[in-house]
N, C-alpha and C positions, 0 to 999 in steps of 0.2 A: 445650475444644479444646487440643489441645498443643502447643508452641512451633513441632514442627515442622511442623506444617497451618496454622501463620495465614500463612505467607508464601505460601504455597500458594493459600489461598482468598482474598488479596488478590491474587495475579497475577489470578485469574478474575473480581474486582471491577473491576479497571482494565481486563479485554479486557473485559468487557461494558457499558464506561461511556466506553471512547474509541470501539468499534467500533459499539454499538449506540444507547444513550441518546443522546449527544451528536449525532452523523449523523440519529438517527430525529428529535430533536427539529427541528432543522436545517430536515429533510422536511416539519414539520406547521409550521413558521412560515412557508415561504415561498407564495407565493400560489402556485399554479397554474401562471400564466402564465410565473413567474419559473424553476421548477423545471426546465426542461430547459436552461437556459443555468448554474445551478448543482449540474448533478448531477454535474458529473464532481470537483470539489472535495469533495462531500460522499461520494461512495462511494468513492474514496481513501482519505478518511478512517476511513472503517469496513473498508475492509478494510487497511487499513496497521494498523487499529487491533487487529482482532479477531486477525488474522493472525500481525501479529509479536508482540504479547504472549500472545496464545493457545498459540503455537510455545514462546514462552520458560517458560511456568507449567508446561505439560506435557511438555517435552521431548520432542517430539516432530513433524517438520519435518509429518508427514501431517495432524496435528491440527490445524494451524495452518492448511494449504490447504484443509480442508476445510470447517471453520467461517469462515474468511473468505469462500470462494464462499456459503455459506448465508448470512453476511452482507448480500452485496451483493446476492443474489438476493432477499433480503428487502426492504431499502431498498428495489429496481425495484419492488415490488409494492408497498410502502406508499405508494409516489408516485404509482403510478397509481393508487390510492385517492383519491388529492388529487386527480386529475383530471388527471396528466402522460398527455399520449399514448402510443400503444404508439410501440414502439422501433423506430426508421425499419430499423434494421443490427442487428437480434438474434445472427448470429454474431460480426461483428465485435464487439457487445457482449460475447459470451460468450468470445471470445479476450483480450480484453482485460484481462474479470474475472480468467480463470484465471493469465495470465503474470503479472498486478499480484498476486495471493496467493500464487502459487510464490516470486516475490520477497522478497514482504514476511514470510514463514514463513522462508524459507533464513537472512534476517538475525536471526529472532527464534533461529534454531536453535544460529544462532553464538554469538550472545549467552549461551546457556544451557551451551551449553559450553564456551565462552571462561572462563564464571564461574558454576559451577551452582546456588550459592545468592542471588546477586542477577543471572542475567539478564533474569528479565522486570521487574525495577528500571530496569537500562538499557534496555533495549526502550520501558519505560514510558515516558522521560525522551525517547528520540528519538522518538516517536510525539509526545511533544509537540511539540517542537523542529520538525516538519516540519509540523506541524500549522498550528504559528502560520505559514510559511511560507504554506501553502494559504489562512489566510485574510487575508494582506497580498502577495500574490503582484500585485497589480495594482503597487504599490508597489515594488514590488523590481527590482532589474536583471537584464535580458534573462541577463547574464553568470552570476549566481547561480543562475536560475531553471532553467536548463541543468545545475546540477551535484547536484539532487535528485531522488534517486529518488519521493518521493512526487508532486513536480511529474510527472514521465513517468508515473506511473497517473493524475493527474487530466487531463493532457494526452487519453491514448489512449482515455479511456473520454468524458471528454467531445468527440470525434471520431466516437466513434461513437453516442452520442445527437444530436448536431445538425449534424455532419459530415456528409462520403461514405463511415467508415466506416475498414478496417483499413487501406488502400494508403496514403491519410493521415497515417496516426500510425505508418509502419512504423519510423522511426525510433526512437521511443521505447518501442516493443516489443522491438525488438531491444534496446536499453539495456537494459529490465527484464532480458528472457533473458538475455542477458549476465553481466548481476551477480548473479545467482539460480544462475546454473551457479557463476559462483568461486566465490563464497559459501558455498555445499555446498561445492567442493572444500576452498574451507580448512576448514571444520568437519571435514571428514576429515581433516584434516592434520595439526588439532590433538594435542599443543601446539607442535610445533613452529611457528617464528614467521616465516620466510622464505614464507611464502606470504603473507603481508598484504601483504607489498610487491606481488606479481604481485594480489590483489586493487586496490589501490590503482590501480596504472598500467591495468590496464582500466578502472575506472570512470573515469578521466580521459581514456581514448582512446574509450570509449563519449559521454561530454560529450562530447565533442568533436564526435562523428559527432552527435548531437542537436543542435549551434549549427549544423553546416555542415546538415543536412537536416532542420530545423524540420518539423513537422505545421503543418499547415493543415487547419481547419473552419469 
């Protein structure tokens, strides 16, 4: 293998080991009964995982949307293997899936063109970093929890596994779409660097709209 394919076939090691093995295993440990009040932290994680470092290996914002929705639609089906019931809001699941991998792709895209030989490095490293957020998020302050994208996909999606669904979580879909649209745009923009700042001030006026209009499920 040649120097220039092992970075390469380690991107696709880490999107198949944050997105799929870790969330899948996740899936077969928890009982049954447990798995609908933990799905929305675990398919987050696989599609924040698949997604953004998928987007980062291949450069490629499409690749990353489309293997993250095949992610999460996997998870849905391995868990109701385990005996999770079918999904009370199947659209509002499916809206959900799609805004949280548009998102979580748009970051991995930046990343890869911000820096094209170690973006899915950094992808990697924030896939952890929010990672461990989702699993001490009970732990954490209200005020933090509001300024992570990965919290707003496990928010919306577990909304609509044991929720009423998308009118609930409208807030934190709007977030996602929001930072999914800058995000693309400065990848377009690059390299000029005055678009970070306008990325920046939205994610903090999308927080915001996410403390003042909490979901509720």
């Amino acid at each position: 293998m040649t120097n220039a394919l092992r970075p390469f076939h380690r991107g696709w090691l880490a999107a198949a080991l944050a997105g799929v093995v870790i969330p899948a295993i996740a899936v077969l440990w928890l009982d049954a009964m447990e798995l609908p009040r933990r799905h929305g932290p675990i398919l987050a994680l696989g599609l924040m995982g698949m997604g953004m470092i998928a987007a980062a290996t291949a450069a490629r914002f499409r690749v990353g949307v489309a293997l993250a929705l095949l992610t999460g639609v996997g998870l849905i089906g391995l868990a109701q293997l385990r005996g999770m019931d079918a999904l009370p809001h199947p659209m509002s699941t499916g809206l959900a899936l799609l805004i949280a991998s548009v998102s979580f792709a748009a970051r991995g895209t930046l990343f890869t063109r911000a820096h094209p030989h170690h973006g899915w490095i950094i992808a990697a490293l924030v896939v952890g970093g929010e990672a461990a957020t989702l699993l001490t998020a009970a732990w954490l302050p209200p005020w933090l929890l509001v300024l992570l994208p990965a919290q707003w996909a496990s928010t919306a999606i577990q909304t609509s596994v044991t929720g009423s669904g998308t009118q609930a979580a409208a807030s934190v879909l709007v977030a996602l779409a929001g930072t999914a649209t800058t995000t693309l745009l400065v990848a377009r923009l690059l390299p000029r660097r005055w678009p970070y700042a306008l990325m920046f001030t939205v994610w903090l006026a999308l927080s915001a709209v996410v403390a003042r209009f909490p979901a509720t499920w």
